[in-house]
C-alpha positions in Angstrom: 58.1 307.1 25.4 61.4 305.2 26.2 62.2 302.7 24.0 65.7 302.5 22.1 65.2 301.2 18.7 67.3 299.6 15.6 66.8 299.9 12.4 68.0 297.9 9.7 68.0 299.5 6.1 67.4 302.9 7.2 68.0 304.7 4.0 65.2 302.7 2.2 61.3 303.8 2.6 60.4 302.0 5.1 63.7 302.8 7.5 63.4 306.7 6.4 59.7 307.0 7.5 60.8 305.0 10.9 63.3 307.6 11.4 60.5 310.3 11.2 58.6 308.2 13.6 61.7 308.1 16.1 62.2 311.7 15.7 58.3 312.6 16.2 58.0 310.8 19.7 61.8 311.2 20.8 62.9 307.2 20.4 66.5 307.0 21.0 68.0 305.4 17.9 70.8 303.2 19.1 71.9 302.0 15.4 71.3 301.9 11.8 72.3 299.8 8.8 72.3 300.8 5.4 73.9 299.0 2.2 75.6 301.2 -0.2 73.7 304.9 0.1 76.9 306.3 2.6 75.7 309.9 2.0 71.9 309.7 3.7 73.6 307.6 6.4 75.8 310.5 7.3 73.0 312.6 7.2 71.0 309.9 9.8 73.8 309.8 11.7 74.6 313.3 12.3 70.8 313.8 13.4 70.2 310.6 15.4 73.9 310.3 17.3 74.0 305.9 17.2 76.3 304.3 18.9 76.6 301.7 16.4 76.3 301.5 12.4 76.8 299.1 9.6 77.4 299.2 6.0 78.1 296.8 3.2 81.5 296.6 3.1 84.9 298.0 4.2 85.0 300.3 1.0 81.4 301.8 2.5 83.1 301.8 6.1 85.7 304.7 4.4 83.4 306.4 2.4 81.3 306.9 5.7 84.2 308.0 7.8 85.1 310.3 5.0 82.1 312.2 4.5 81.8 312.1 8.5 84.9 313.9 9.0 85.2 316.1 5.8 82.0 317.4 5.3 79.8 317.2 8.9 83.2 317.5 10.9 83.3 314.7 13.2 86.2 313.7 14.9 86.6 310.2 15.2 85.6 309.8 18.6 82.5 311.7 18.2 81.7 309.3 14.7 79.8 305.7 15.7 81.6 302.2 15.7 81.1 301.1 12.2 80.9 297.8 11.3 80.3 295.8 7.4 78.2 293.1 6.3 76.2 290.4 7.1 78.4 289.7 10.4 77.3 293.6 11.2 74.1 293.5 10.5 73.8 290.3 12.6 75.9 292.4 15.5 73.7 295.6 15.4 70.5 293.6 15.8 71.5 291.8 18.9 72.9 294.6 21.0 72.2 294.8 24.2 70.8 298.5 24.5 68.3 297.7 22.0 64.6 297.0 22.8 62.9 297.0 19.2 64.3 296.1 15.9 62.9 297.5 12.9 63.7 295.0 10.6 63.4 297.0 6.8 66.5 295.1 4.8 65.3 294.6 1.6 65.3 290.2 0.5 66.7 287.5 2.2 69.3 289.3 3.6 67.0 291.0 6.4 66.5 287.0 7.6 70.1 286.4 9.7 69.6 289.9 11.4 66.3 288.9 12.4 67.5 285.4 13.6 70.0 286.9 15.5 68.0 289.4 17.1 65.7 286.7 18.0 67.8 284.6 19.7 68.9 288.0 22.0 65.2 287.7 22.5 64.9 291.3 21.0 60.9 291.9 19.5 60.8 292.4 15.8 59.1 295.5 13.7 58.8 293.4 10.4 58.9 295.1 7.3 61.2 292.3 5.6 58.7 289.7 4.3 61.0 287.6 2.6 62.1 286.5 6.5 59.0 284.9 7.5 58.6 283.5 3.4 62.0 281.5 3.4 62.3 281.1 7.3 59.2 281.1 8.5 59.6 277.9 10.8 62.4 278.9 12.0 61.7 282.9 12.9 58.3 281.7 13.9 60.1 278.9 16.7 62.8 281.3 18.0 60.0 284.0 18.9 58.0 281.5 20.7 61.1 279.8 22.2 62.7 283.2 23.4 59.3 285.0 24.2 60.1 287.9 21.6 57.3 289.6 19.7 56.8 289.8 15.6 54.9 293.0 15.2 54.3 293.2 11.6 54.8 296.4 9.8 53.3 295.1 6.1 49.6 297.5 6.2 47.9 294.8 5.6 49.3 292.2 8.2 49.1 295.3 10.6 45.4 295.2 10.1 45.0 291.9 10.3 46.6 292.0 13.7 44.2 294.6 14.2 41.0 293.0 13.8 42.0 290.2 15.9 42.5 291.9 18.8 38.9 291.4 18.6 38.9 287.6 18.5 39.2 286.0 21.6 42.4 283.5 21.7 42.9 285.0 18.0 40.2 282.5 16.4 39.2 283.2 13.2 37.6 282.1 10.2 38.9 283.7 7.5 41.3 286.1 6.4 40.4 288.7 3.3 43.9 290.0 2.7 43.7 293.1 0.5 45.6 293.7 -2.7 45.7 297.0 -4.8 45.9 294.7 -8.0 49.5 297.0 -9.2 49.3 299.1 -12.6 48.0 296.3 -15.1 44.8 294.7 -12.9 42.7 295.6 -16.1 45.6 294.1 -18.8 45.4 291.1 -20.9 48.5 288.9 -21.9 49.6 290.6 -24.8 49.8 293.8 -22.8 51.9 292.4 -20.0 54.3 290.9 -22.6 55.2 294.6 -23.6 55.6 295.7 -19.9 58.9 297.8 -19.5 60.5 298.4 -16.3 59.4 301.9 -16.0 55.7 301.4 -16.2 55.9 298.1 -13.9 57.4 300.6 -11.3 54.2 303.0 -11.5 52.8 301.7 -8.6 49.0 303.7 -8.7 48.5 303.9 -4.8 52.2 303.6 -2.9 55.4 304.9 -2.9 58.1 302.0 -2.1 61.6 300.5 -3.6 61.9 298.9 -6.9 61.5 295.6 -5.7 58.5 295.4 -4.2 57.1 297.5 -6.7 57.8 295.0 -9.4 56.2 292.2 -6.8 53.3 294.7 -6.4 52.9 294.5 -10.3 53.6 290.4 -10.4 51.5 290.2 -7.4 53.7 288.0 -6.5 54.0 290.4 -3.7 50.8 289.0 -2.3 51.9 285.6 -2.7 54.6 286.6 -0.5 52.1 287.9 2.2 49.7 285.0 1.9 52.9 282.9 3.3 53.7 285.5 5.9 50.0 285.8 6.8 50.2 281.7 7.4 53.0 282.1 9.7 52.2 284.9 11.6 49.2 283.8 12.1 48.9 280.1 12.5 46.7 279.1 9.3 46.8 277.7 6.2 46.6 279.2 2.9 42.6 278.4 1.5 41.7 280.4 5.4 43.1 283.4 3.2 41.0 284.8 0.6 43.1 287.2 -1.8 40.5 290.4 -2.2 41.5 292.9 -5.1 40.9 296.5 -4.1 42.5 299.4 -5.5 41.8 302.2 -3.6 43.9 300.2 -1.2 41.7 302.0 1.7 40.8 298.5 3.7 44.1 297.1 4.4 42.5 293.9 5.2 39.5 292.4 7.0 39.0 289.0 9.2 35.9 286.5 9.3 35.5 285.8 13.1 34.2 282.3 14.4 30.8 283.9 14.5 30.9 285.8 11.3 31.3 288.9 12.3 33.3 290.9 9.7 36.2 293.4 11.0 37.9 295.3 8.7 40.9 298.2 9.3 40.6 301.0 7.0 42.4 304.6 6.3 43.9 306.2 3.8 47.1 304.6 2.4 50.3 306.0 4.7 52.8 303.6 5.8 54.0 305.9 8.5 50.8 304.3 10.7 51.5 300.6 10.9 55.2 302.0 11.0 54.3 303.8 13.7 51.8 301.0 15.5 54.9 298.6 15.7 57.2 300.8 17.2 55.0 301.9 20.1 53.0 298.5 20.7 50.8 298.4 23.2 50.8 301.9 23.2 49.0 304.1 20.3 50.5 307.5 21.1 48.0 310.2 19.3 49.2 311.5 15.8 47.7 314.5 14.0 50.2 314.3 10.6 47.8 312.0 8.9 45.1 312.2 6.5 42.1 311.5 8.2 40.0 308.8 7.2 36.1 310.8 5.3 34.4 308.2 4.0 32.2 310.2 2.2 35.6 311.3 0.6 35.9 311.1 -3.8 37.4 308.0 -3.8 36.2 306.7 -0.3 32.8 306.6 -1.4 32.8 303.7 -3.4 34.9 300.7 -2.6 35.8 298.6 -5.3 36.7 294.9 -4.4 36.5 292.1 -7.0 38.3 288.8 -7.0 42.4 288.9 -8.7 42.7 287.3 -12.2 44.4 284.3 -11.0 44.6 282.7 -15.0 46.5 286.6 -15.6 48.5 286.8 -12.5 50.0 283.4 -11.5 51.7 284.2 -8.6 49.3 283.7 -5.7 49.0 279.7 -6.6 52.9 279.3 -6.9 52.9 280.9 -3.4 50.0 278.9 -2.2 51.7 275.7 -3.7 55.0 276.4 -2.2 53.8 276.9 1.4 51.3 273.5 1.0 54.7 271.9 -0.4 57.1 273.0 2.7 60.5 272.3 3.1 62.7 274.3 1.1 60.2 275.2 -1.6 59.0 278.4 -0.1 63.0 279.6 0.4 62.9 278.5 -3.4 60.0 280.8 -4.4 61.3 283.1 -3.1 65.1 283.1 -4.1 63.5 282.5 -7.7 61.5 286.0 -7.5 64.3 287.9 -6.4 66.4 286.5 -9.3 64.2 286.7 -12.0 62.7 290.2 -10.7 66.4 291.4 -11.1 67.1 290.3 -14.7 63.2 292.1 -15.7 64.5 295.5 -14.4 68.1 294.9 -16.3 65.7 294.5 -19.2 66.9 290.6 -19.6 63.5 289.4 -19.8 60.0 289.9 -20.3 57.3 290.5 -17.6 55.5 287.5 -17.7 58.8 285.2 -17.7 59.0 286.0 -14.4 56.6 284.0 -13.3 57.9 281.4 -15.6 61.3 281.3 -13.7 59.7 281.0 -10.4 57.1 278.5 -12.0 60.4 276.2 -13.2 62.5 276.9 -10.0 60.0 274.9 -8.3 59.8 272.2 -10.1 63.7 271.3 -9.0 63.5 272.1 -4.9 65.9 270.3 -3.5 64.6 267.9 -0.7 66.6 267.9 2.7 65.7 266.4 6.5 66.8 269.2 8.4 66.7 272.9 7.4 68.7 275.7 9.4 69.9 278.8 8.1 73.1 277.0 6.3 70.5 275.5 4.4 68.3 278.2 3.1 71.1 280.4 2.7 72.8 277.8 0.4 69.5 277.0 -1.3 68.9 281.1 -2.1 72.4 281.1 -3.0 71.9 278.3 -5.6 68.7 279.1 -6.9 69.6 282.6 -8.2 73.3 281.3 -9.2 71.1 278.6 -11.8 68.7 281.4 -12.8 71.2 284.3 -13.7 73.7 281.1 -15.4 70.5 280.9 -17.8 70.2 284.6 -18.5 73.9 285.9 -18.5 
């Protein structure tokens, strides 16, 4: 297969696992970003020869060329161009060479990449779900203006997509977006009020970053995704029906206009959806996998029961946000990512997270027209009030 490929926030889970995927079926990897973790970069870099990276600063910039030349031995014509921040990122997604994007920058950062990418008319692997939450109008217009694809990487929007390629024109009924329920599904109120950090970030079926965890364990995570799952595709919230399962074995399932039920199921590995975006149309056979028994322990008995919406607030102040439009969902969002921050620096309880997002809401600014000026400067204001509070 011939595709050259980006990928932004390659040293996270989601970039890393992409990598294997590009190695696996011989992608050409054109460029990489990465934040702050210099030393796996090098390591990326060495093995997949870009032309291009970017890192979060000029300080980054020399700490890469460093470890290039010190320790791996690169000249500096043999090292890539290496470019810093947001203007980098924006650069690296936009390139010419590239055909896909892999879009796995953790927060709203991942959304001006993705704009400008779009507006190249590149198509979009999208792990970042925080683009299509506080841009969603916006990504969601530039695709359809620029005839670029959103292939979504999330396991459960992956399935979704799935089981509408069985709906003719994409009709549906309903959506039944799966949630694993986090660590404290079976907790009462008191119990989440002594949450620390380090159980919150026991996730009991996946392995990702500390941020999503922690919105795994909110599950605000799937507020985030109902959102996403309204913009990608084309419905409202009360069409998606949050269903709590914990083997997290059906990734999701979709009502059909004549009531059929179609459901996408396997064993929990993100390197498949990864792996179904980056080769789209194409399903290339894989054999690294666990494969699906359903007579399996564990497989054999599917547990899925309705989320404790009284216990876990989150999915109506997503719902509420997306009815209220405008800047709200930006809002939510910003709010989470603050307030998620100050529970892992042990500034507040578990349940106050909710309470920040709950009360960041109530003060959305309203505005006529919103561009990327705007929810950048609403973000930016949002966590500035939140962190003033809690200092």
């Amino acid at each position: 297969m011939r595709r050259a490929i980006a990928i932004l926030g390659s040293t996270g889970s989601i970039g890393r696992q992409g990598l294997e995927i590009a190695r696996e079926l011989g992608l050409t990897v054109s460029a990489l970003t990465c934040r702050r973790n210099i030393a796996l970069l090098a390591e990326q870099i060495l093995e997949f020869c870009p032309e291009v990276v970017s890192v979060g600063d000029s300080l980054a910039a020399e700490q890469l060329r460093e470890i290039l030349s010190a320790k791996f031995n690169l000249k500096p014509s043999d090292q890539p161009e290496i470019l810093t921040g947001k203007s980098g990122l924006e650069t690296v997604a936009a390139l010419p060479e590239i055909d896909l994007v892999l879009a796995a920058v953790v927060g709203f950062a991942g959304l001006s990449p993705v704009l400008a990418a779009l507006e190249a008319g590149k198509d979009i692997a999208l792990a970042n779900k925080e683009t299509l939450v506080a841009g969603g109008e916006i990504v969601m217009g530039l695709a359809h203006h620029n005839q670029a694809k959103i292939l979504p990487v999330d396991s459960e929007h992956s399935a979704i997509w799935q089981c509408l390629s069985a709906a003719p024109d994409r009709k549906f009924k309903r959506i039944f977006l799966t949630a694993s329920g986090g660590p404290f599904r079976t907790s009462n109120k008191e119990e989440l009020t002594k949450v620390t950090p380090a159980q919150a970030l026991r996730h009991p079926t996946w392995e990702m970053g500390a941020k999503i965890t922690i919105d795994s364990a909110t599950m605000m995570n799937k507020g985030l995704e109902i959102i996403e799952a309204c913009h990608l595709f084309s419905c409202t919230p009360d069409q998606i029906e949050v269903v709590v399962h914990p083997q997290s074995i059906v990734h999701s399932m979709v009502e059909l206009n004549d009531g059929s039920v179609v459901a996408q199921l396997g064993f929990p590995d993100m390197r498949l959806p990864i792996r179904l975006a980056l080769t789209w149309p194409d399903r290339p056979t894989a054999d690294y996998y666990r494969p699906y028994d359903p007579c399996a322990e564990g497989a054999n008995h599917l547990v899925l029961e309705s989320p404790n919406e009284e216990l876990f607030p989150a999915l109506e102040l997503a719902r509420s946000a997306f009815v209220a439009g405008g800047l709200a969902p930006c809002v939510l969002n910003a709010a989470n990512e603050a307030a998620v921050a100050l529970f892992l620096q042990e500034k507040i309880a578990f349940p106050e997270i909710w309470r920040i997002v709950a009360e960041a809401l109530t003060q959305v600014p309203t505005v006529t027209n919103i561009d990327f000026v705007t929810l950048e400067w609403a973000h930016n204001d949002t966590i500035a009030r939140i962190m003033q509070r809690h200092p």
